[in-house]
N, C-alpha and C positions, 0 to 999 in steps of 0.2 A: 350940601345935598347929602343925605344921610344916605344911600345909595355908593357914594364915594368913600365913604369912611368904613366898609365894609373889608374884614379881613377876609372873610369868605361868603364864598356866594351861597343862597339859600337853597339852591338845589344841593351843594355840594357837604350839608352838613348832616349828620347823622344823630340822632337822640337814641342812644340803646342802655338797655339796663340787658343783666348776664341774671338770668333768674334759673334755681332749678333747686332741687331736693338734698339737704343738708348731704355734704361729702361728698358731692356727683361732681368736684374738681371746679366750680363757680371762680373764685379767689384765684387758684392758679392757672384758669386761663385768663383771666383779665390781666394778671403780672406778665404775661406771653406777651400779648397782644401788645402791654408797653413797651415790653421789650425791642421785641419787633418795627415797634413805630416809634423809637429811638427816643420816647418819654424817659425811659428809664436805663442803664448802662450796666444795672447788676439786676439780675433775675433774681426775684424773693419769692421763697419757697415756706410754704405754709407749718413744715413738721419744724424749718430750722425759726422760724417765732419773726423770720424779717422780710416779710410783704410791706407791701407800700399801702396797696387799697386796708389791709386790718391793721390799723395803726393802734387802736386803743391795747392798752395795756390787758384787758380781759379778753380780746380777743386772741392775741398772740397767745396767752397761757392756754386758752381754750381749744385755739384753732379753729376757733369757728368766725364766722361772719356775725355781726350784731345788730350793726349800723348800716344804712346802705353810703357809700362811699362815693363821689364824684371825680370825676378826674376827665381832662380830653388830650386828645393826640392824633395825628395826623396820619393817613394812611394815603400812598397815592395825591392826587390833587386834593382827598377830603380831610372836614374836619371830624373826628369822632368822640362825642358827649356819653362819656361812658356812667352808670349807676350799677353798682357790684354791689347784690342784693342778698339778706342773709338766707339761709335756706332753712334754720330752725321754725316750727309750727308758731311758740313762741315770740316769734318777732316778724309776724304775718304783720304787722303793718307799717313795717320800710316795705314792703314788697308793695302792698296796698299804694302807699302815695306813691311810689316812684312808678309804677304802670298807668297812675291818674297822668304822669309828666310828660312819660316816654312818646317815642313814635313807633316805636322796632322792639324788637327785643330777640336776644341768644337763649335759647333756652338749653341749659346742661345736662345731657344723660350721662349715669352712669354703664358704662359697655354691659358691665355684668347683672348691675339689678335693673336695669332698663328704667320700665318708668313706677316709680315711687311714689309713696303717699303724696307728700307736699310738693310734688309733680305737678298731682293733678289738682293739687289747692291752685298752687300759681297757673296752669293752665286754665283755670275757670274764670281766675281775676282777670289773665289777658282777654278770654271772651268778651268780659264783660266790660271791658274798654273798646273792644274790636282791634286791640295790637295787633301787628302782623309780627308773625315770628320766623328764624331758621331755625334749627334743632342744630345741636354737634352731641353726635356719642362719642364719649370721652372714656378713656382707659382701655383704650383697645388692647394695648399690649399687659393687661391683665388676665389671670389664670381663669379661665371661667367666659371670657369676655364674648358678646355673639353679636353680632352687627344687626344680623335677622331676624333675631330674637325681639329685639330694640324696636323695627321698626313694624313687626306686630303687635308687641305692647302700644305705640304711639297710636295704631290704626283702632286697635278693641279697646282700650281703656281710656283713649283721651279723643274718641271717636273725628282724629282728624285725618286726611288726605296727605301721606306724605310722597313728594317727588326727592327721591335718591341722586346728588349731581355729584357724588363722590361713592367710591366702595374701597371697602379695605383690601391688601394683599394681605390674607394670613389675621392672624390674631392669635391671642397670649404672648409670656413675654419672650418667646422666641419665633414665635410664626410671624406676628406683626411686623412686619418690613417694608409696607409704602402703604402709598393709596395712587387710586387710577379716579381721574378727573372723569368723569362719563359725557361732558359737553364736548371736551377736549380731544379725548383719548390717550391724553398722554398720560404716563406712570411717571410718578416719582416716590424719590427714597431720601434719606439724609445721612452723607456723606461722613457718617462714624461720628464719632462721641465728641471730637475734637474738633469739628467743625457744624455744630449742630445748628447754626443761624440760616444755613444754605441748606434750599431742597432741590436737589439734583434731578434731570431729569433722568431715566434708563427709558431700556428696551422694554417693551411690556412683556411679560412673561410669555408663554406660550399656553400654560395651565390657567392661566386667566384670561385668554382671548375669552372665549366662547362665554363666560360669565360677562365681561364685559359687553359684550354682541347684545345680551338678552336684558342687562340692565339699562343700556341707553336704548334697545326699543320697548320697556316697558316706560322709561322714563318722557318717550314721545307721545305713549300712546296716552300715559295719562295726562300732558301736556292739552295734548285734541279735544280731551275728555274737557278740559277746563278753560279752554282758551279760544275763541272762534278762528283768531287769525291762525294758528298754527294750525287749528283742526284744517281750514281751508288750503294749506302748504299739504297739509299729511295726504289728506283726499287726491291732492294731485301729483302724489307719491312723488315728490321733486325731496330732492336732499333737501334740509333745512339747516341754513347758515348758524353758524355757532349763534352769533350777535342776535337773529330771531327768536334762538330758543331761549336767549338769556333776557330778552324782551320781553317773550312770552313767560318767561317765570317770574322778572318782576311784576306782570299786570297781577300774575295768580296769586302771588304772595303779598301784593297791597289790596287784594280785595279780599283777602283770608280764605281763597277760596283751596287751598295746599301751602303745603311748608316744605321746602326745600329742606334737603337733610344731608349732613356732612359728619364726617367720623374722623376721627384723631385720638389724639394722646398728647397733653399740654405739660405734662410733668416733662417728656421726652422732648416735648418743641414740634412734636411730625399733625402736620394738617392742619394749624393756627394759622399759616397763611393764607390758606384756600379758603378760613372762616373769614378772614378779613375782606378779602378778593367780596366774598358774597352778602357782606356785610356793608359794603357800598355798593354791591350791582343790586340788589334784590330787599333791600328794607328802605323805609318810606324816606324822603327827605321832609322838612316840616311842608314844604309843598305840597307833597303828596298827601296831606292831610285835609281835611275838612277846614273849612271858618271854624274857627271855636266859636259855640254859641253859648251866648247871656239873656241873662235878664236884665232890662234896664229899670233902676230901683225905683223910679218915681211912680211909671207909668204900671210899672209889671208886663211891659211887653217884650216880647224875645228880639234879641238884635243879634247880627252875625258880625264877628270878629273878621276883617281879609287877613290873610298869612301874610302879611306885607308891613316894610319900613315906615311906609307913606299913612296907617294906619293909625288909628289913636291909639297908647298906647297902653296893654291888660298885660296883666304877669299874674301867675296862681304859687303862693308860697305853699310850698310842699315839706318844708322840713323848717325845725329852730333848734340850733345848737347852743352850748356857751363853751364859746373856744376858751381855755385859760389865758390865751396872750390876749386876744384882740377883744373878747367881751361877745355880746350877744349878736352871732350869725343868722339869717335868715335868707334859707333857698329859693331862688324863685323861678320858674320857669316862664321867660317873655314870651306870647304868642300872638301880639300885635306889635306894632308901632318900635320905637325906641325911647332908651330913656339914658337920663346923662346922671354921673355922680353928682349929689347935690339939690336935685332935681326934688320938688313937692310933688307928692301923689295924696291920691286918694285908698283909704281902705274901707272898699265900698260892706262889707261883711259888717263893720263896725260905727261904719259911717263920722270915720274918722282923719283927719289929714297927716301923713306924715309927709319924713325928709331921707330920701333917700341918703345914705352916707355917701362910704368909698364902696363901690364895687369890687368883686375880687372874683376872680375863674380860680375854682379849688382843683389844688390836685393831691386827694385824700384828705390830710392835714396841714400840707402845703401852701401856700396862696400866692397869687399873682395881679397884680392892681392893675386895674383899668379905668378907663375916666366915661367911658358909654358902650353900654351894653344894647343888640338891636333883635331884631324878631328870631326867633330860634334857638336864641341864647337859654343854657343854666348857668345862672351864674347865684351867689350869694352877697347879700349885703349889712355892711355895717349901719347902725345908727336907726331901724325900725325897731321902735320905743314897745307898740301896741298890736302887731301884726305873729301871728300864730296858722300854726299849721290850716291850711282849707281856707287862705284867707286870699280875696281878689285886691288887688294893686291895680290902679286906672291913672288915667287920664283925669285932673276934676271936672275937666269942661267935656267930656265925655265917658260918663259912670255907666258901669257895667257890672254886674254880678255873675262872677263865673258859676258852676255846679260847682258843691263842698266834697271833701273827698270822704265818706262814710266809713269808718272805726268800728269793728266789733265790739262789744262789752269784755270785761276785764271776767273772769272766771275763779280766781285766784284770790285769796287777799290774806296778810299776815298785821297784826301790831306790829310798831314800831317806837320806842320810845328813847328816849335822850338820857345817857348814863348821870350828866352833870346839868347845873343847871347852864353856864358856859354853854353846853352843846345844844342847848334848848332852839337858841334862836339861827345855830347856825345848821341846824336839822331841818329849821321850818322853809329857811332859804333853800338849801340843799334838794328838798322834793319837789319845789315848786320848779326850781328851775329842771331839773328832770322831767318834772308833769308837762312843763311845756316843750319837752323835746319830743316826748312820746304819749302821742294821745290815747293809747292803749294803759298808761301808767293812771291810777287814780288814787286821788289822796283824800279822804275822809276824817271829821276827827268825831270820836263818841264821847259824848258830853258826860253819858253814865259811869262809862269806866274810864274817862281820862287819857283816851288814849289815840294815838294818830293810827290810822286805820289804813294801807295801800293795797290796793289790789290791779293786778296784772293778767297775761294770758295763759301763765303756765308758773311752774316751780322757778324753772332755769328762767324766765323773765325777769322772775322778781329776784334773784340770788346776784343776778350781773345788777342789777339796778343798786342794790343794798350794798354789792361788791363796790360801788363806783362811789354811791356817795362816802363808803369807807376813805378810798383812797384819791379820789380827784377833790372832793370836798373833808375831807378831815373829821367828820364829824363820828364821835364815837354813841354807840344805842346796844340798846337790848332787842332783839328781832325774836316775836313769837312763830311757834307753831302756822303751817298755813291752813286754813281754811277755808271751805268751798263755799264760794257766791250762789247760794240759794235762790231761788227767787219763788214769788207769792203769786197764787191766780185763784180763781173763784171756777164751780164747774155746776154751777143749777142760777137761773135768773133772780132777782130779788129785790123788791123794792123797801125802800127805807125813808125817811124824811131825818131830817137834822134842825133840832130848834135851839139857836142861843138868845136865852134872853138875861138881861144883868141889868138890875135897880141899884144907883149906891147913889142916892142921893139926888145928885142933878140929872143931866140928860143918861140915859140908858143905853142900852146896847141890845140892838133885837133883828135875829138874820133867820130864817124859814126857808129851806127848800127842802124839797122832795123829788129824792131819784131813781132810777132803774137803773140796775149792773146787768148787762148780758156776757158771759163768754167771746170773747173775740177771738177765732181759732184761726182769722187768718193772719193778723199783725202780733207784734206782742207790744205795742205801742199804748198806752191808756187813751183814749177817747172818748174827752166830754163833747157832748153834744147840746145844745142850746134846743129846747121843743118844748118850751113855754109859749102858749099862746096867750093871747087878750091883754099883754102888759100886766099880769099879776107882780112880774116883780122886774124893777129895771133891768136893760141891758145892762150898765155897771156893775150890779150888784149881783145879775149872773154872773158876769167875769170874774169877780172874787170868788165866788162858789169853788166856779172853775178850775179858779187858781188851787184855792184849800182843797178839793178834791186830789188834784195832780201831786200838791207835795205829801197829804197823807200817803197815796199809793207811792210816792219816791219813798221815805221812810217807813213802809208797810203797815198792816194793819195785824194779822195772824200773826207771826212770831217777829216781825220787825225787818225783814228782808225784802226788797222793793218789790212792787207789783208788778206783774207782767197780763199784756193778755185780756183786757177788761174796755167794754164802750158800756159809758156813763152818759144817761139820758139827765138830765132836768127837765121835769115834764109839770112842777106847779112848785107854788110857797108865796108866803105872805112879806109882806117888808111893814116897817111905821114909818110915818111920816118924818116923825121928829129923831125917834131915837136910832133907824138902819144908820148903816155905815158900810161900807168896805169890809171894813177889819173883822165888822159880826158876820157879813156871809161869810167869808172865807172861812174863819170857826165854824160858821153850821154846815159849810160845803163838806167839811174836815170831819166835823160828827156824824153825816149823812152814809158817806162810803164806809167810814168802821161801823156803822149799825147795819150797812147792805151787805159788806163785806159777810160777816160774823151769821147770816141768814141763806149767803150762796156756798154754802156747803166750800169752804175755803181749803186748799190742798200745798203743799210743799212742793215747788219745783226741784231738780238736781240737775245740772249739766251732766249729760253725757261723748262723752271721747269716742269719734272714731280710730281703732289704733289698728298698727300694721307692725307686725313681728315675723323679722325672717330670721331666721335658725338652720342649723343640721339638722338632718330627720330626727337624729340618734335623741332629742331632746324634744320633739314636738311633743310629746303625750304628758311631759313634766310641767310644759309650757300652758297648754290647754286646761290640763288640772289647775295650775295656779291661776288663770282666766278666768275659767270658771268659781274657783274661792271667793273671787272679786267680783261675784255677779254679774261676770262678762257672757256676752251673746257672740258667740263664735257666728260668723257670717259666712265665712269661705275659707278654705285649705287649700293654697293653689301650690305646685310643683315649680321651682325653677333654680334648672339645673341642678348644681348639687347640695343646692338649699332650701326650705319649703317658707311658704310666705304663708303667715294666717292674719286672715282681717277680722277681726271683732269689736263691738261698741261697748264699753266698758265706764260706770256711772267714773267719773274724774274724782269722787271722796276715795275710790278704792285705787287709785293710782299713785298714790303718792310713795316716793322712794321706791317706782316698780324700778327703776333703771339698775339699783343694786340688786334687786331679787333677781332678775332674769339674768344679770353678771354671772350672780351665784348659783343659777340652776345651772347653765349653758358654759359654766367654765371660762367667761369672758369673750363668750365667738357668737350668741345671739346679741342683734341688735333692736331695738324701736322706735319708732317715732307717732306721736297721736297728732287729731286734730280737734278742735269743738263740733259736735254733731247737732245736739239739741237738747234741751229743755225738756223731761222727762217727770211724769209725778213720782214721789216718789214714795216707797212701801210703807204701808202704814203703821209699820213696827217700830222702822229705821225715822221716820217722820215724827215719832213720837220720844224718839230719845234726841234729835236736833232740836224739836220744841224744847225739852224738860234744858238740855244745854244753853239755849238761847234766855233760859226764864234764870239761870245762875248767872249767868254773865251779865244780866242786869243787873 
């Protein structure tokens, strides 16, 4: 009975990823939280380079998070599947798949900058999952640090409902001295420097009563506000039992209707327990989740997954590694059924059979073998040959097609080429296996100038990526200049027709169509549409059209950069009997959109960067001016504390090596971070010197 062979019960298991805005402390609370739940024996601290969750070699030097990192450990009777997600804009999609996996998630504030750009990147991803989250503000005991400040930024910029079950005593690094549990009432502190594993209880202060009084009855009131059973306890003005209100905040927090919120300091050890405590009362167990629903491929009808053993079983690969000892990893999150080492599946994405290897529970870069993995489970597996990120794992005798997890477009892109010829073929290997780690990473090669072509989401994307195949793969290259991923649109309607015809002798080659290009302002998808009536020309040989239509707009048509943004009608053309083909529509499909193209008034797209720059005042005007040089659109100039935050969209060409310039205006104490905004035309000045560029690089 599969049932029996359970090491934990499925209410009792936790799926959370630690998600928040590069530096808001992510990393060193996840190394707490193992500490604490006795994974780990020595606390690893981010400045001294020896964490457990940033194991790669780029991250330690960095300090930063890259990878999203897996690991579990027990708290209490649970179990907890933890994902320590990076916080760089950059590497927005470990955040992306691991929120497609999760059930929960901790989201990390910074005490003093509250909430941050890539804050509220990751907080739109969770919406759009419908994650339930807690908050913890982190770095209380820093100079600047507001707890209140925090939880008005959460309210106006990330328009969510937050319930306070903790409050600080004090803050900065000598005020900060405990926290007061608001469910509980009770205060604690930790017992000096030399005993920091132990949170002691005290006497609650007296200067904190009356703060306390008015935080646990705002925290009821807005309980009522969102919860029918408790509004119905509050109305009959009866005390409300700890255990109800902790009820009542899990209903609130699994239907995302408020977010619990808890404050600490993970560098110090103070309030990591009380996130743990609320990290098994108040985030979903895989129970608490919906059926996963599919498609079933044959029929195309939608079937629901049960969160159950007894299940057929589905798993969604989220991640592919290539570990150096053990060969090619694959993440897979189970959310039916069970499956055993060894075991044949199906990958219904590819419509292909694999063989599951060895199973293995990761912890980081660590691994632990197991022989059957059951519903709720992350686990990773050896021995899937054909299976890649966004791919469904099934049952054969029960196929199902999960939803794919959707990847922004890469922004960024550099040459790259091989010093020897030696490094030729171990370069080609090198990217591919990267490309399949990160589906943000794309590899291209240009047949005109010879050269392998990668594009990514940012500078710092592609510098760890080039860093890694340096030193995990050996391969030595020459790395150009990066370059902004332009893209191509049309902006007046236009029609065109496409005729190939070829005599040489024997049978011929002859394809006709005629299309319509309209602007497409709501997708940027290309969209052929089929609107031939009367059978002028087969469906087959529209399909080929179709096809040549789609790959000219892949390879573009105006200066060679893919199209975005265009519905392509086929509305007539002619075919022969003898001499159509395939291979000739697809040609006249291909002629058609560059003769429609070249008649709708064709324009240059440019990425633009939403970017967030906080500073001393004493530097704002230096800072602005240089914004502005870069044909930045200042947005807003907000105050906070004794640093000013300015938000502007800035075209991403005029960004590049901004990280040294603002070092150098601001003396090393402004900081930045951007995100991708949108697709912008761009000036007809600047449009015509990237054409004359693009016409030399031919």
């Amino acid at each position: 009975m599969a049932q029996e062979t359970r090491t934990f019960e499925l209410d009792k298991i936790r799926n959370i990823g630690i998600i928040a805005h590069i530096d808001a402390g992510k990393t060193t609370t996840t190394e707490r939280i193992l500490y604490f739940t006795g994974r780990t024996y020595k606390i690893g601290n981010v400045d001294e380079g020896n964490t457990v969750m940033d194991w790669m070699q780029q991250e330690r030097e960095r300090g930063i998070t890259i990878t999203s990192a897996a690991t579990a450990c027990h708290w209490r009777d649970y179990r907890i599947n933890i994902i320590d997600t990076p916080g760089h804009v950059d590497f927005t999609a470990e955040v992306e798949r691991s929120l497609r996996v999760l059930d929960g998630g901790v989201v990390v504030f910074d005490g003093v900058a509250g909430v941050e750009a890539q804050s509220e990147t990751v907080w739109r991803q969770a919406n759009r999952y419908g994650v339930p989250r807690i908050c913890f503000i982190n770095k209380m005991d820093r100079t600047g640090a507001d707890f209140y400040r925090c939880l008005k930024m959460i309210e106006d910029r990330l328009k969510a409902r937050h319930i306070p079950v903790v409050i600080p005593i004090g803050s900065g690094p000598e005020g900060f001295s405990g926290i007061i549990d608001v469910i509980t009432g009770k205060a604690y502190s930790h017992d000096g420097e030399q005993n920091v594993n132990e949170m002691v209880e005290i006497a609650m202060p007296e200067s904190e009563k009356e703060r306390y009084a008015a935080a646990r009855h705002q925290m009821i009131e807005k309980l009522a506000e969102l919860d029918d059973e408790v509004m119905c306890a509050y109305l009959d003005g009866k005390e409300i039992p700890e255990a109800d209100i902790r009820a009542g905040l899990r209903r609130v927090t699994l239907s995302n209707k408020g977010i619990p919120v808890l404050c600490g300091s993970s560098f110090r050890q103070r309030g990591v327990k009380l996130l743990l405590d609320a990290v098994v009362n108040y985030l979903p167990s895989p129970m608490d989740t919906p059926p996963v629903v599919g498609i079933e491929p044959k029929s195309q009808s939608e079937v629901n997954r049960a969160v159950s053993d007894e299940a057929p079983f589905s798993a969604l690969a989220f991640k592919v590694v290539s570990d150096p000892f053990v060969g090619r990893l694959v993440y897979l999150r189970i959310y039916s059924g069970t499956v055993d080492a060894g075991a044949g599946v199906m990958n219904t994405t590819r419509d292909q059979k694999e063989r599951i290897g060895r199973l293995l529970v990761m912890h980081a870069n660590a691994r632990e073998e197991i022989t059957k993995a059951d519903t709720g489970s992350i686990i990773a597996s050896l021995g899937l040959k054909n299976t890649f990120t966004g791919d469904t794992l099934c049952d054969p005798a029960h196929p199902v097609l999960l939803e794919n997890i959707k990847f922004p477009e890469p922004v960024v892109s550099i040459s790259i080429e091989p010093k020897t010829r030696a490094d030729q073929d171990k370069m080609v290997d090198a990217l591919q296996k990267l490309a399949e780690e990160d589906p943000t990473f794309k590899v291209t090669y240009n047949e005109e100038t010879g050269q392998n072509i990668i594009a990514g989401m940012g500078e710092l994307h592609l510098d760890v990526l080039v860093s890694r195949m340096f030193t995990e793969h050996k391969v030595a290259a020459k790395v150009g200049q990066p370059r902004v991923a332009y893209r191509e649109t049309i902006t007046t309607d236009a029609k065109a027709e496409g005729r190939f015809v070829r005599q040489s002798g024997g049978r011929g080659q002859y394809g006709h169509v005629k299309i319509e290009v309209v602007p497409n302002t709501e997708s940027t998808d290309i969209e052929v549409s089929d609107d031939i009536r009367g059978g002028t020309v087969p469906k087959n040989f529209v399909k080929a059209a179709a096809e040549g239509i789609k790959e000219a707009a892949a390879t573009g048509v105006y200066a060679g950069y893919p199209m975005v943004g265009v519905k392509v009608s086929i509305y007539d053309g002619s075919f022969h009997e003898v001499d159509s083909n395939e291979m000739a529509f697809k040609t006249a499909g291909s002629m058609a959109l560059k003769a429609a193209v070249n008649k709708a008034n064709p324009a240059l797209l440019e990425p633009i960067m939403k970017m967030e720059v906080m500073t001393p005042e004493e530097y704002m005007g230096d800072i602005i001016g240089d914004l502005n040089s870069r044909r930045g659109h200042i947005v807003s100039i907000e105050p906070r504390g004794d640093t000013t935050v300015i938000h502007a969209y800035v075209p991403l060409a005029e960004t590049f090596g901004y990280t040294t310039t603002i070092r150098g205006i601001s003396k090393g104490r402004a900081t930045s971070s951007m995100e991708f905004y949108k697709y912008q035309e761009l000036p007809a000045n600047i449009a015509k010197t990237v054409m004359e560029a693009a016409a030399v690089a031919k």
